[in-house]
C-alpha positions as CSV (number, residue, x, y, z in Angstrom):
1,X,25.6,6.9,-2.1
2,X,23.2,4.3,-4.0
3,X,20.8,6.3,-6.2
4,X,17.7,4.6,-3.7
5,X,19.6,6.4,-1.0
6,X,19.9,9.8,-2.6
7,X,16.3,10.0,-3.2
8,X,15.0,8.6,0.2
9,X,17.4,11.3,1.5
10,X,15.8,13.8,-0.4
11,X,12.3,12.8,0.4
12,X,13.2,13.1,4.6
13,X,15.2,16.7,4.3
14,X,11.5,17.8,3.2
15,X,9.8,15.3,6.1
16,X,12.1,15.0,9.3
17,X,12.2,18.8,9.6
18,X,8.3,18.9,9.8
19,X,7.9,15.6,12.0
20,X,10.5,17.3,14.7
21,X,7.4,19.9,14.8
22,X,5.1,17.8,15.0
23,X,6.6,15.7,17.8
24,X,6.9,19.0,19.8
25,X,2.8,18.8,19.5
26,X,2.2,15.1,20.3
27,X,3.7,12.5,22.7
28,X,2.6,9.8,19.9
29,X,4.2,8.0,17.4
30,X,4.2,9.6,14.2
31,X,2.2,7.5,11.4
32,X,4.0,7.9,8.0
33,X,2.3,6.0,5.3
34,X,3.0,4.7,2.6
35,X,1.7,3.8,-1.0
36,X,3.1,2.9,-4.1
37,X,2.2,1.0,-7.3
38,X,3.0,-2.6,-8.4
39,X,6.7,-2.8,-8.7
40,X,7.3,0.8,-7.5
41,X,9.9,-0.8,-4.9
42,X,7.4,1.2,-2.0
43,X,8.6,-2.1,0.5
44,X,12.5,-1.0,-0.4
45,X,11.6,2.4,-0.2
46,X,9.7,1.8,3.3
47,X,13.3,-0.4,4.5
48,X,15.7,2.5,3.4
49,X,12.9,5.5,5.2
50,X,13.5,3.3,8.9
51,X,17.8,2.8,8.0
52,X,18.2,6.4,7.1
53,X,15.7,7.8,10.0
54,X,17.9,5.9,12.7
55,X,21.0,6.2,11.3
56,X,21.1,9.9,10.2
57,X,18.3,11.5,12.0
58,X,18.5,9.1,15.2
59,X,15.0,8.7,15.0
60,X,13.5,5.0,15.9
61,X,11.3,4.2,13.8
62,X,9.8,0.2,12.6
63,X,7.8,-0.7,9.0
64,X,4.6,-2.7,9.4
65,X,2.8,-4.1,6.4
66,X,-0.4,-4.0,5.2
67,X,0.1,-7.3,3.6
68,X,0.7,-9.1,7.4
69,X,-3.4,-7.9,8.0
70,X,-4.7,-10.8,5.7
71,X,-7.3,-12.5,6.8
72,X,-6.1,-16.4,7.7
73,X,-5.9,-19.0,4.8
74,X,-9.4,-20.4,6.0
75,X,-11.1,-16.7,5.8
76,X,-9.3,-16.2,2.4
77,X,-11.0,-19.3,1.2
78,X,-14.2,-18.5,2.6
79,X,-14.5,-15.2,1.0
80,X,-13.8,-16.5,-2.2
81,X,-15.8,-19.2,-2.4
82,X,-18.1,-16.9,-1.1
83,X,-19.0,-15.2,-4.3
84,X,-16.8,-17.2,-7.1
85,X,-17.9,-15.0,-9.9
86,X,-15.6,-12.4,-8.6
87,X,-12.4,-12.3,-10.1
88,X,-11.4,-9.7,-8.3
89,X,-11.5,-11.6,-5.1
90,X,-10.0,-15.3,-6.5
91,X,-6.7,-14.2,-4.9
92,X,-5.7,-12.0,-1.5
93,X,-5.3,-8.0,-1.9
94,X,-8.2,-6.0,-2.7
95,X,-10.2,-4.4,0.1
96,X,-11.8,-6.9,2.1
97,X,-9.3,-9.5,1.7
98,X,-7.5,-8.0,5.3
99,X,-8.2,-8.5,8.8
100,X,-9.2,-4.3,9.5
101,X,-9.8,-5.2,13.1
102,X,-6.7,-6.7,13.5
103,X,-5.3,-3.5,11.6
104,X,-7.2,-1.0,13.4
105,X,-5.6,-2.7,17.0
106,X,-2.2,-3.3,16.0
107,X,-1.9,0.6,14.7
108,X,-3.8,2.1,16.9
109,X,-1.6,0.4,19.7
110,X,1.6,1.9,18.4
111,X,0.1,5.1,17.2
112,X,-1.8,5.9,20.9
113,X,2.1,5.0,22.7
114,X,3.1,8.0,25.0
115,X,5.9,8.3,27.7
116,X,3.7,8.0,30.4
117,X,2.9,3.8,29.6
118,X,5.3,0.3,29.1
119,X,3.5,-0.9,26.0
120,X,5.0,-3.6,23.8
121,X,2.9,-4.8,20.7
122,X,3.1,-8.1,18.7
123,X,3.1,-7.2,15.4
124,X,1.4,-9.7,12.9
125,X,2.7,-11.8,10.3
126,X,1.3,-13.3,7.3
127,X,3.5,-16.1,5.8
128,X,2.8,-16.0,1.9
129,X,4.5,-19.5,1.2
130,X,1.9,-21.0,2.8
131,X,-0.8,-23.4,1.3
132,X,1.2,-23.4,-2.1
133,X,1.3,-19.8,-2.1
134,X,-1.9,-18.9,-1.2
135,X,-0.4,-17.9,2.5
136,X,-1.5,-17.7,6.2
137,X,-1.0,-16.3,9.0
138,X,1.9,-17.3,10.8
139,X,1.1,-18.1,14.4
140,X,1.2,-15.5,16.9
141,X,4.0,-16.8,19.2
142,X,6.6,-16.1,15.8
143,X,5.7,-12.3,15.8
144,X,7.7,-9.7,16.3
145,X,7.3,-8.1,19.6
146,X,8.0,-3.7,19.3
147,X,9.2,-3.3,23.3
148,X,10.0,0.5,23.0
149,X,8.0,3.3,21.7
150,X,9.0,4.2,17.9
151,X,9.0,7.7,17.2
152,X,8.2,6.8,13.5
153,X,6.0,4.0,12.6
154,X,6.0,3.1,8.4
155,X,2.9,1.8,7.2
156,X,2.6,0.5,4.1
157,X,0.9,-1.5,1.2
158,X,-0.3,-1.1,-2.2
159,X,-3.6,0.5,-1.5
160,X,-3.0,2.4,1.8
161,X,-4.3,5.8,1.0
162,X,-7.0,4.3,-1.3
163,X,-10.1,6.4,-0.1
164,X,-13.7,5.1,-1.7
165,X,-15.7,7.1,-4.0
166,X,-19.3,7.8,-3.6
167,X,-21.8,5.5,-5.6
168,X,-22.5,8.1,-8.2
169,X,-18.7,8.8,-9.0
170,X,-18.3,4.9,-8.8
171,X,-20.8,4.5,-11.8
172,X,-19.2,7.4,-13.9
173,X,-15.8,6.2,-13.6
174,X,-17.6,2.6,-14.4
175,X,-19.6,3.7,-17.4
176,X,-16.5,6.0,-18.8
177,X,-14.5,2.7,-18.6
178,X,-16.9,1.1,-20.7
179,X,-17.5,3.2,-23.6
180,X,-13.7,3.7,-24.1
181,X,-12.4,1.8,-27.2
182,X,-11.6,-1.9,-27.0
183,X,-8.0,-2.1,-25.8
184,X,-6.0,-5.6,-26.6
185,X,-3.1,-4.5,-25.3
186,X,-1.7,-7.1,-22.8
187,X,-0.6,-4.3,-20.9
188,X,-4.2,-2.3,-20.8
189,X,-5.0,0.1,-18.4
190,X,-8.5,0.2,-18.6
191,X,-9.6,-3.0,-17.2
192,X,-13.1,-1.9,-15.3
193,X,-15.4,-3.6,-17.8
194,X,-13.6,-6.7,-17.0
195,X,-15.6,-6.9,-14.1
196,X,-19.2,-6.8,-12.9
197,X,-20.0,-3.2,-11.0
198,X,-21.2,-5.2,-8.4
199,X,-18.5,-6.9,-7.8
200,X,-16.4,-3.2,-8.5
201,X,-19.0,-1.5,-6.0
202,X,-18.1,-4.5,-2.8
203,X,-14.4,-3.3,-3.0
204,X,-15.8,-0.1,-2.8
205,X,-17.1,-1.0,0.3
206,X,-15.0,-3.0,1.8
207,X,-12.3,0.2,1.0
208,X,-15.2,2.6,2.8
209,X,-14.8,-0.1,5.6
210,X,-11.1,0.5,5.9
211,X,-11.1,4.0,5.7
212,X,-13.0,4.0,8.8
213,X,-11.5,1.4,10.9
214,X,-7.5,2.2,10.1
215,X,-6.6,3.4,6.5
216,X,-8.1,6.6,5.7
217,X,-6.9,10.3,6.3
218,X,-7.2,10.7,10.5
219,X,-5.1,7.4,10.8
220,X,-1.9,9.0,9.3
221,X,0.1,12.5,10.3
222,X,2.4,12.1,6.8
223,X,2.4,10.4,3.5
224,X,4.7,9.2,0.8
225,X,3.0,8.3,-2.8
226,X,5.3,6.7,-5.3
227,X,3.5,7.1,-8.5
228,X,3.7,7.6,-12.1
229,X,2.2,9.3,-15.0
230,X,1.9,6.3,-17.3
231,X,0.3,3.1,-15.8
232,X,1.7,0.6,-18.4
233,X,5.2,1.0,-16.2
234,X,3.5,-1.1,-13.7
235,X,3.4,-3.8,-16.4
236,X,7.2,-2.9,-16.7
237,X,8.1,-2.6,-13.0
238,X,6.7,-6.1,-12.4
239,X,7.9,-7.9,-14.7
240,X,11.3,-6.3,-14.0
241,X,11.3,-7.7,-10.3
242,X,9.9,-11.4,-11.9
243,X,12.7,-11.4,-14.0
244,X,15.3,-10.8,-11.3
245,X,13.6,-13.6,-9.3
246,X,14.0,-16.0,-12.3
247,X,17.8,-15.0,-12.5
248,X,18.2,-15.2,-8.4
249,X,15.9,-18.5,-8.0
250,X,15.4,-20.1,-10.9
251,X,11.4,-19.9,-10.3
252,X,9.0,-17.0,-10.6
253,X,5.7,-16.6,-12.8
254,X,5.7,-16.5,-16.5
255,X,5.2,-13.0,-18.4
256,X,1.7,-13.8,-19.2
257,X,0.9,-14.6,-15.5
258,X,2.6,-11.0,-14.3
259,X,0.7,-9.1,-16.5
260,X,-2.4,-11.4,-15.5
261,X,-1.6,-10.7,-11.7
262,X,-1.0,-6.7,-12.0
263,X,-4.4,-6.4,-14.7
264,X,-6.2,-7.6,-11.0
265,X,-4.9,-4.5,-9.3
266,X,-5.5,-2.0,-12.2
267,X,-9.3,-1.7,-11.3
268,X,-8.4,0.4,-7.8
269,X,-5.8,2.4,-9.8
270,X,-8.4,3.3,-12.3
271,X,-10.9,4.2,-9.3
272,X,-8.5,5.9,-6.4
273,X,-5.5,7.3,-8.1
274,X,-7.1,10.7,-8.8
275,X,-8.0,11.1,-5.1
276,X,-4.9,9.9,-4.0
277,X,-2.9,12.4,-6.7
278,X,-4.9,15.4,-5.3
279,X,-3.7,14.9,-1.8
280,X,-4.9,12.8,1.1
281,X,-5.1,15.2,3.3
282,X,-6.2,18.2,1.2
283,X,-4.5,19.6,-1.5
284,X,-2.1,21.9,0.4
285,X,-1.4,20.5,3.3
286,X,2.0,20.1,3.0
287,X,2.1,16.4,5.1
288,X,1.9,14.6,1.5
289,X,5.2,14.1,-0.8
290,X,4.5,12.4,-4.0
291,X,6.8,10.9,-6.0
292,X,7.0,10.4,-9.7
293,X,9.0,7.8,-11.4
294,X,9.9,7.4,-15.1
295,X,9.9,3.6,-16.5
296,X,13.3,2.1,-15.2
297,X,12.1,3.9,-11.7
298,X,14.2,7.0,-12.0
299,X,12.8,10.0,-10.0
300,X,11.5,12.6,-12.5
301,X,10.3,15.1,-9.8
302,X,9.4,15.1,-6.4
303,X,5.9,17.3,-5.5
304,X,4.8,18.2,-1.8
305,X,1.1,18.7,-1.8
């Protein structure tokens, strides 16, 4: 047994026995989300949860992305040139870059599936090779159709569990940020002051938007966080995986442009980690596993919270 498949394992002897109880409760879908940093493998992780759930526990479950909700190529480029001071929205990702509509539909389609209806739901695709790699979304006769009820649906993305902050806490973490020493560090992890609070404070909303529609706590019944406790291994973990591409591919980004690409994603770690860490659902609710990795993305312990 791969390591990947000893600790996915481990994760579901703590989960399937409390999803069998909670399928005795509900005729729906169960919602397992997932969330995991830059690098963290959380798309693997998410692949190896549905194998081992139908193939151990004969459960049927499917993955969907939060990374097939972008907005098209032509709403991408809108919102950008929307506000082009904004660094944080020169590329897709943060809050507000996704369809939530789309989102709240799609999920709320699988996760409202009982015995008594014949449902089937497309499931959406964005294609990121797209417009030189700036992506859109494919066209909705290539989608995957789901044509029987999954008893597990695997959500994830890099900010799923993200929940915004109020506008007070958003200005202390903001201010803190910007009286901390001067960090040169290609690898920093305090890059808040890189930005503009207002620009910091429209993810914020957007986020608060999301949280509503299809992302926050009421959307999901259990959660898997694959974290760390330094944030430079995200530096490490990406450029890890770029690497790997260079070797498979012969193409990939340059070291500069990795660390450039994860420093645009350290902002929401800076703001939402904390919440995330002290439990999505409450801290002792016992639906939330996190999982801490060490810097070749080794499990150092496991925590139910």
């Amino acid at each position: 047994m791969s390591s990947l498949d000893s600790n996915v394992q481990r994760i579901l002897e703590l989960l399937v026995p409390k999803f069998r109880a909670h399928k005795q409760l509900s005729p729906h879908p169960i919602v397992l989300g997932i969330t995991g940093l830059q690098g963290s493998g959380k798309s693997t992780w998410a692949g190896k949860i549905v194998q081992l759930l139908s193939s151990k526990y004969s459960l049927n479950a499917i993955t969907v992305s939060l990374d097939d909700f972008y907005h098209t190529h032509d709403n991408l480029v809108a919102r950008r040139e929307q506000d082009p001071g904004n660094k944080l929205y020169r590329t897709r990702g943060q809050p507000g870059t996704h369809d939530q509509h789309l989102a709240h539909d799609t999920l709320q389609a699988l996760r409202s599936w009982d015995d008594s209806n014949a449902n089937a739901v497309d499931i959406p695709v964005f294609d990121k090779s797209r417009f030189n790699g700036e992506g859109d979304r494919a066209p909705h006769e290539t989608w995957p159709c789901c044509t029987s009820k999954p008893d597990v649906v695997v959500f994830e993305g890099w900010c799923v569990g993200f929940r915004s902050l109020p506008d007070a806490a958003l200005q202390s973490k903001y201010q803190t940020a910007k009286a901390a020493p001067a960090d040169d560090n290609p690898e920093c992890i305090v890059t808040l002051p890189d930005h503009d609070f207002t620009h910091i404070q429209e993810v914020n909303r957007s986020l608060a938007e999301y949280n509503e529609t299809f992302m926050g706590p009421q959307h999901f019944d259990f959660f898997i966080h694959l974290d760390t406790e330094d944030l430079r291994n995200v530096y490490r973990w990406r450029l890890q995986q770029e690497h790997a591409m260079w070797k498979a591919k012969g193409a990939g980004m340059s070291d500069d442009s990795v660390r450039a690409f994860v420093r645009g994603y350290m902002p929401a770690y800076e703001l939402y980690l904390e919440g995330l860490r002290e439990g999505l659902f409450g801290s002792t609710s016992g639906r939330q596993v996190r999982v801490v990795m060490d810097r070749e993305r080794g499990v150092e312990k496991v925590e139910l919270i």
